[in-house]
Each structure stands twice: as structure tokens, then as C-alpha cells.
N, C-alpha and C positions, 0 to 999 in steps of 0.2 A: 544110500542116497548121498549125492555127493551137495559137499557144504558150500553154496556158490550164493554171490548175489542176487537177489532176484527184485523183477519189479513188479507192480500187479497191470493187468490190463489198463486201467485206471490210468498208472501212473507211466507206461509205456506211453499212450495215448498221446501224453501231454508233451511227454519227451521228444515223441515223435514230430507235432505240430512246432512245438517251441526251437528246437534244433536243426530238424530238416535235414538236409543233403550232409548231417555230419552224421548221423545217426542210420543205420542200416538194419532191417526185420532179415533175419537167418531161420529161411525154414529145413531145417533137418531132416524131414521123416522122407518115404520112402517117394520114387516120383510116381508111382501111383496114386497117395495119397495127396500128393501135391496138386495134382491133376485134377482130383476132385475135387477140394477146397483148399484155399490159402489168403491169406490177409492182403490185400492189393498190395502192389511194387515191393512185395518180398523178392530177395535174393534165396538161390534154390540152392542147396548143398545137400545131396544124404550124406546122413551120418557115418556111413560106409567111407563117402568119398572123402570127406574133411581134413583127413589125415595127411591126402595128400595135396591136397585144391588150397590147403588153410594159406601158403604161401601166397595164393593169389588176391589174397585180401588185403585192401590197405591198412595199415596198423594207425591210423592217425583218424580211425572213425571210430563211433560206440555202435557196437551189436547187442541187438535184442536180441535172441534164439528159440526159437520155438518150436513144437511137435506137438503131437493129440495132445500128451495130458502133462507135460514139462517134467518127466524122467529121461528120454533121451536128450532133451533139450538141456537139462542139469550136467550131463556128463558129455556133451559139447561145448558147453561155457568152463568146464572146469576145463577142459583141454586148452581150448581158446585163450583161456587165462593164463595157463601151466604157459602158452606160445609168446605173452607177452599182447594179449589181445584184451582191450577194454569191453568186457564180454559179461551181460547181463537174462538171467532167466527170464523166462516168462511165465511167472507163477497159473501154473492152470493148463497151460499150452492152448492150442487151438479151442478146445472145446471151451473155453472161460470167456475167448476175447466173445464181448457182446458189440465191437463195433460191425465195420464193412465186409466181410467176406465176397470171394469172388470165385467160378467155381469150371471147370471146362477152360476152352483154351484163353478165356479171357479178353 
């Protein structure tokens, strides 16, 4: 497991509300998964693709990162980080957040 910041659903939550349009939800996992559920106004990346798409992210925002259960989403924030990206987990990944999910094409 890699040793990365993380925040809890909890404290994403607040982050999210309090900060707004500076703060960005990164969902990682595969776009099947995504398809089927994801936390509203997430930014879509697989984790496949990141390596190369990462350039396309502004570096002057905070990322949350997340997947099912916040193992691939640990080892996207640690890359993220490694990039110079203000890049935070999401302890639990999808299956934790107890807020909004939204699910099909939205």
C-alpha cells in the first residue's frame, strides 16, 4: 500500500462544499465501473489512462481520488503527488462515500 494522504468521506464532503470549483473528485476505476456508479460531477480518468491524461489537469486545483475501495485510488494519488499534484485519497473509495451517488448516464 502506498503511504499517501488520505481524507475520510466525512472530511472530503466538507472539503468539497467549503472550496468548490478549487477542489476536483478523480474517479479512477474502470469506465464500466464508472458507468454504473460515481459521486456526481466527478472527473472520469482510468487508472490505465492517468499516466498519460495527468498533464491535462490543472495543477493549481486539490484532488480527491477515488475507486471501489481506495487501493487503486492510493496508487493514483501517490503518482499524482510524485507529478507535483495536490492529490488526496479517499479513504474507503466508492463503497464508504454514504453521500449522493448517481448511476447510468446521469
Amino acid at each position: 500500500m502506498f503511504n499517501v494522504p488520505e481524507v475520510t468521506p466525512e472530511e472530503a464532503k466538507k472539503i468539497l462544499e467549503e472550496e468548490g470549483d478549487k477542489v476536483v473528485l478523480l474517479d479512477v476505476r474502470t469506465p464500466p465501473e464508472h458507468f454504473q456508479l460515481r459521486i456526481p460531477n466527478s472527473m472520469f480518468i482510468p487508472l490505465d489512462d492517468l499516466r498519460y491524461k495527468h498533464s491535462e489537469l490543472p495543477k493549481d486545483k486539490k484532488y480527491i481520488v477515488y475507486c471501489r475501495s481506495g487501493e487503486r485510488s492510493a496508487f493514483a494519488t501517490y503518482f499524482l503527488r510524485h507529478m507535483g499534484y495536490d492529490a488526496y485519497n479517499l479513504a474507503g473509495g466508492i463503497i464508504s462515500w454514504p453521500y449522493e451517488k448517481e448511476s447510468g448516464q446521469g
